[in-house]
N, C-alpha and C positions, 0 to 999 in steps of 0.2 A: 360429423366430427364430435365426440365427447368433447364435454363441456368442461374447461379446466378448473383443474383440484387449486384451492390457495396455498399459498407456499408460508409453513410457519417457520419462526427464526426462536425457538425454543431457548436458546444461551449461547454464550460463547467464553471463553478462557484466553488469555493471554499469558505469558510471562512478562514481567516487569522487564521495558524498554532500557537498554543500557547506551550510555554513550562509547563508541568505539574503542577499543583498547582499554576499559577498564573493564567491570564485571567477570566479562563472557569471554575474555581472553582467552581461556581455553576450553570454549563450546564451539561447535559447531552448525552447519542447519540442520541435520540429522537428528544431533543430541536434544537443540532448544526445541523442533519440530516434535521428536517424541517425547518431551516433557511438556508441551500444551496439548497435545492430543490425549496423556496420560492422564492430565489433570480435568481433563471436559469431561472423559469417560469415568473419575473418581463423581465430579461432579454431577454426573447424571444417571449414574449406578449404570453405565456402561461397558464393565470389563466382562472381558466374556464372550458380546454382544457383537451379532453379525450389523455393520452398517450397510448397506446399499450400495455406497461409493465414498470415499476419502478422493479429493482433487486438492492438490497443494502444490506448491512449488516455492522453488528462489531465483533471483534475481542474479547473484553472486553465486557461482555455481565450481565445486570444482566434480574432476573426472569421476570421484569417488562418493557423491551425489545421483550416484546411478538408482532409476527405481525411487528416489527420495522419498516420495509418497507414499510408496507399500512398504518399505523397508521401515519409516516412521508407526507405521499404523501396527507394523508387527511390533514392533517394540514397544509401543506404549499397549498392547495388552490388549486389544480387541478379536473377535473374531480370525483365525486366518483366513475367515473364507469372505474378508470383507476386503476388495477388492482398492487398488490405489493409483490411482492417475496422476503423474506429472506435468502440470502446465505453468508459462510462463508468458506473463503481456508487461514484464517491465514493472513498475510502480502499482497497475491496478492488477495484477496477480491474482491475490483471493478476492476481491470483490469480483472478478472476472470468474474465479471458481464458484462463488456463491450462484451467480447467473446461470451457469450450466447445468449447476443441480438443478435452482430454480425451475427451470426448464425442464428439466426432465421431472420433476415431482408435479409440476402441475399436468405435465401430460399424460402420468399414472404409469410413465416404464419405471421411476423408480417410489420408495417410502419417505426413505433417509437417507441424508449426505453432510458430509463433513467440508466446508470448504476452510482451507490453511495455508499461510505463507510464514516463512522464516525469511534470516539474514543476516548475516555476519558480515561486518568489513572486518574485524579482528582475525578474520581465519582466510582473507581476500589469496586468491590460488596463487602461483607465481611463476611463471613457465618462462620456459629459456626461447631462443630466438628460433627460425625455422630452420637455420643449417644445422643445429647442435639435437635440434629436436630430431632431425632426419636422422644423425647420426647415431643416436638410442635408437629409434624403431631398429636401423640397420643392426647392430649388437642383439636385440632382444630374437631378430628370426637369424643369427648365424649360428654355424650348424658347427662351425670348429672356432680352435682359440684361435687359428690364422683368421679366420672370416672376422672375428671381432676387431683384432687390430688395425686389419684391412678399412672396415672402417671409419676409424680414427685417421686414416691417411691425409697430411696437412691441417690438421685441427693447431687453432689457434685460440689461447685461454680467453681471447676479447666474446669468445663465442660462448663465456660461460655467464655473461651477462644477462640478468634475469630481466624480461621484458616487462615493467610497471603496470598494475591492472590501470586502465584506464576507465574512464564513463563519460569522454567525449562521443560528442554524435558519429558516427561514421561517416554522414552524407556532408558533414559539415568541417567536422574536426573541432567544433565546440564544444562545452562544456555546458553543463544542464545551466549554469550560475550566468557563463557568459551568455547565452541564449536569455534568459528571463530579464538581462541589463538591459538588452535590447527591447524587449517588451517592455519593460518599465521606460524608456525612452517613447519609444512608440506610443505611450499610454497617458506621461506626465505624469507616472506614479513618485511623489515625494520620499524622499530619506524619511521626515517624520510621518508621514503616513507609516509606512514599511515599520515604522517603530513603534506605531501607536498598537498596531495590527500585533506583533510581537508581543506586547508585554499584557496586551487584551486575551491572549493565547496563554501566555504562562497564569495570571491569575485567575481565568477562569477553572484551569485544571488543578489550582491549588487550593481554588474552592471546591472542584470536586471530590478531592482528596479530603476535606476538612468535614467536607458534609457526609464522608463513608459511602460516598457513589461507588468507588474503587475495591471496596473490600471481597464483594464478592467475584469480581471480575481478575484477579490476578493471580497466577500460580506460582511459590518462590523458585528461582530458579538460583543455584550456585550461589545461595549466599542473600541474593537480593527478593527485598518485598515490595519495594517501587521502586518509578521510575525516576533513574539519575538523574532527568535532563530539570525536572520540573522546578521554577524558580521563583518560590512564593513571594521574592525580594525585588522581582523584575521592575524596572523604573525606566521612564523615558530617560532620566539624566545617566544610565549606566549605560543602555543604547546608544547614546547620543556621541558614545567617548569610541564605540569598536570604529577601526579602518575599516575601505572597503576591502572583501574578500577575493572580488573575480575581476573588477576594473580597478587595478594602481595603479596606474601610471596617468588617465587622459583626467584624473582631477572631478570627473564626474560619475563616479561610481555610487552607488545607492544599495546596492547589496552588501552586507554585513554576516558574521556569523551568527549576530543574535537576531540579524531577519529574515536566515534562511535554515533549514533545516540541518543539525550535525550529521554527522554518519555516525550509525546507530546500528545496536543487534537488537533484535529479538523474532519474537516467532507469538503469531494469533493464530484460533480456531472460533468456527462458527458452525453451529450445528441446525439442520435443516431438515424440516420433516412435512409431511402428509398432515394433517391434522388429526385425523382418525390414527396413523401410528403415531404421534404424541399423546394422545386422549388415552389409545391402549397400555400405553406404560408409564399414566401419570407423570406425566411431565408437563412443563408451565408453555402456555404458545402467551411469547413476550408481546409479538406482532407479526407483521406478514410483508414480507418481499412483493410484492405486487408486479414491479418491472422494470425495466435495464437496457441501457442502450450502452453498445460502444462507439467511436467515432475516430476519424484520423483528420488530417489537416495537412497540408504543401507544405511543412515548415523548410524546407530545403529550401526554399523558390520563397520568402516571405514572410509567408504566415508564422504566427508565431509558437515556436517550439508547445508551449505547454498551453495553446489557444482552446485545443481540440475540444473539450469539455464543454463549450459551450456548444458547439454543434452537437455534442452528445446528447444534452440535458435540453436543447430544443427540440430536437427531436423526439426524443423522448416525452415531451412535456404534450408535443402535437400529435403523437399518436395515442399516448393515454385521453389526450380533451383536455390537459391540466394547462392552469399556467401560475405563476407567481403568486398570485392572490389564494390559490390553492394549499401554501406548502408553509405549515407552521413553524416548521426550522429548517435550516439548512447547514448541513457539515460537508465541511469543502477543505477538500485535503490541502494543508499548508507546506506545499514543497518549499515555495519561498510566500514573503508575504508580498512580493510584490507580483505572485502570479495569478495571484488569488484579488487582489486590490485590480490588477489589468483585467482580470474576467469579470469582475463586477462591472467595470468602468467598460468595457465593451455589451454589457447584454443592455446598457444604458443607451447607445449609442445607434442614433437613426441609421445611418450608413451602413454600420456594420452589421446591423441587426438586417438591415435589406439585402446587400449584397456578398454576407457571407452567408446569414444563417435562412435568407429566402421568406423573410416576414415583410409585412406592413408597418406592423408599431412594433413598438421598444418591445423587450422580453421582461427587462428591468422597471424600476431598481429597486434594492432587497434590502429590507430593513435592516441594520446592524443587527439592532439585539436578537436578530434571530437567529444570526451566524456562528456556530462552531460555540453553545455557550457553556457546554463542559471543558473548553480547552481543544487543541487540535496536536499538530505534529510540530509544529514551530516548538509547541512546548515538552509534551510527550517525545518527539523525536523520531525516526521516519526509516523504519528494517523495511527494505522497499515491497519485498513482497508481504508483507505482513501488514501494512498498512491497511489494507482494505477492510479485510475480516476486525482490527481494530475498532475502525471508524462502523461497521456494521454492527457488532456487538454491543457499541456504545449505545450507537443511535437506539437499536433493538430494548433497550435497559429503558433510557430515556423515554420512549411513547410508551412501553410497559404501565407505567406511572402517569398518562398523561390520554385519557378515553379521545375519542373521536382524533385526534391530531394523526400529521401526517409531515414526511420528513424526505429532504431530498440529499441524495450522497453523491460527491462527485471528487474521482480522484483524476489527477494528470499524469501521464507518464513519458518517460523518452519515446521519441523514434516519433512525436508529434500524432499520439492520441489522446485520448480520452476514455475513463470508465464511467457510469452513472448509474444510480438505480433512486426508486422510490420506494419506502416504508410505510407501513399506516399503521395505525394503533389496533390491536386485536380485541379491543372494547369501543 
């Protein structure tokens, strides 16, 4: 077997994260998608230019998201003959897209790949119930004006009811927020912990902003040059005043909106190469993808919704030989803080560590200040499939700047998995 190529993480472009129903009101995944894609290829003198493979997707998807992938990548001006994959794993999306190229670059089928997610809840689909829906397909193949009205026979306007997107579980009928109360029960994670964790999240990323980490990382889109959510003013005492959001009524609710993620648009790109095709067109290798595990977990039956990450990132950790003592930062996607504080408080944990994740000793425990210290999605704010490539491009920047260090990524997602990868510094 050939010996695998390393996988560089050359740059990546985002557009500035919006909070829902303002900015990007009227953008979509297509539009924000071919405006990060546009802007990586301005950035890297790219237009023109065949890539290897474009994998993107959304999470929030309507019918007309067809192809989202190629149809992005034509539009922002590349190659046509650079090919575009749609895939989708929920929350870890593009970092699941990063992985596949990954993969395929290090094994030398491909040079280059583009991994990308977008997201809009502002453009969320909205589809009628299944009798009314039947009742269009039946009009769309009738052959006469009798066969259409035929079927309309006994239609009743209640069926003109537009059925609410939801983002409850299926297996469950929960809700990502009511699932995490329960982990934070299960865990003893505190209201002020959840809060100390939030406002550790907004300041950091307002020092990133301050220190010009952001400047070359964002593409304006409609109007905006950052991100809405970020709140250089955030205080425990302004925390300390929100309700809870997903438990009101039983008095002990701990989840808030300022300690869990808003619903957000935007759309990230990360761009992935061969080393030798970097080197050939002068472009910068930030750092290197090294490796990636994904992982699921019973949450139906238990375990807990957004656990999975940890069985990811051990595994992960025990196949590379790595462990904790190994990994000079860690950015740990902040769906909420209190899922992120319960993953901590479990890779700590004798028990859990033995009989979920199959260890002897602890996996834990992780130094704060090495946690998430440009800011995370608590602050920044949380376009589900875009998040990854986000937090990749970050991390990617971050060891840029920082010789020998090495960084671990780990996002949650519904349907009770997990994404992970490692980074290392390209010096």
């Amino acid at each position: 077997m050939a010996e695998l190529r390393k996988v560089a993480i050359v740059g990546s472009a985002r557009i500035p994260f919006a909070r829902g129903n303002t900015a990007y009101v009227e953008e979509t995944n297509l539009s924000m998608l071919g405006t990060v894609l546009a802007g990586l290829a301005d950035k890297y003198g790219l237009k023109g230019e065949k890539i290897d493979e474009v994998v993107a997707g959304a999470v929030i998807g309507h019918s007309r998201d067809f192809n989202l992938a190629r149809e992005a990548t034509l539009d922002a001006g590349y190659s046509p003959r650079t090919p575009g994959t749609t895939m989708q794993i929920a929350c870890g999306t593009s970092l699941q897209a990063a992985l596949v190229l990954a993969a395929k670059i290090a094994s030398g089928e491909i040079d280059s790949g583009i991994a990308a997610g977008s997201d809009t809840v502002s453009d969320s689909p909205i589809v009628f119930g299944n009798k009314f829906q039947h009742r269009l397909l039946e009009v769309n193949k009738a052959r006469s004006t009798g066969e259409k009205f035929k079927a309309f026979k006994g239609f009743s306007f209640g069926e003109l009811t537009p059925v609410a997107p939801s983002v409850n579980e299926p297996r469950t009928g929960l809700s990502m927020g009511q699932h995490c109360e329960l982990m934070a029960r299960e865990w003893g994670i505190t209201r002020e912990a959840q809060d100390a964790l939030a406002v550790a999240s907004h300041r950091n990323a307002a020092k990133a902003y301050d220190e010009g980490f952001h400047d070359d990382l964002l593409v304006p889109c409609a109007g905006l040059v950052r991100d809405n959510n970020v709140r250089a003013d955030a205080n425990i005492e302004k925390m300390a005043t929100l309700k809870p959001a997903f438990d009101k009524t039983s008095g002990n609710g701990t989840l808030t909106a300022g300690n869990s993620t808003p619903l957000t648009d935007g759309a990230s790109a990360v761009l992935l190469a061969s080393e030798e095709w970097a080197k050939a067109r002068g472009l910068p290798i930030l750092a290197y993808l090294t490796t990636g595990r994904v992982a699921g977990n019973d949450f139906a039956h238990g375990e807990g919704l957004l656990m999975a990450p940890t069985i990811a990132v051990s595994e992960m950790l025990a196949r590379a030989g790595l462990s904790f003592a190994d990994i000079d930062y860690f950015e740990l996607h902040e769906a909420f803080a209190a899922q992120v504080l319960s993953t901590l408080k479990a890779w700590e944990d004798a028990d859990y560590c033995k009989t979920v994740l199959g260890r002897d000793t602890v996996l834990g425990p992780v130094d704060p200040a090495k946690i998430n210290v440009k800011g995370s999605s608590l602050a920044y704010g949380h376009p589900f499939a875009a998040t990854g490539a986000r937090i990749l491009g970050l991390t990617a920047k971050l060891l840029s700047t920082e010789p020998g260090k090495r960084a671990l990524i780990s996002v949650c997602t519904a349907g009770g998995q997990g994404v992970t990868a490692i980074v290392e510094s390209a010096a």
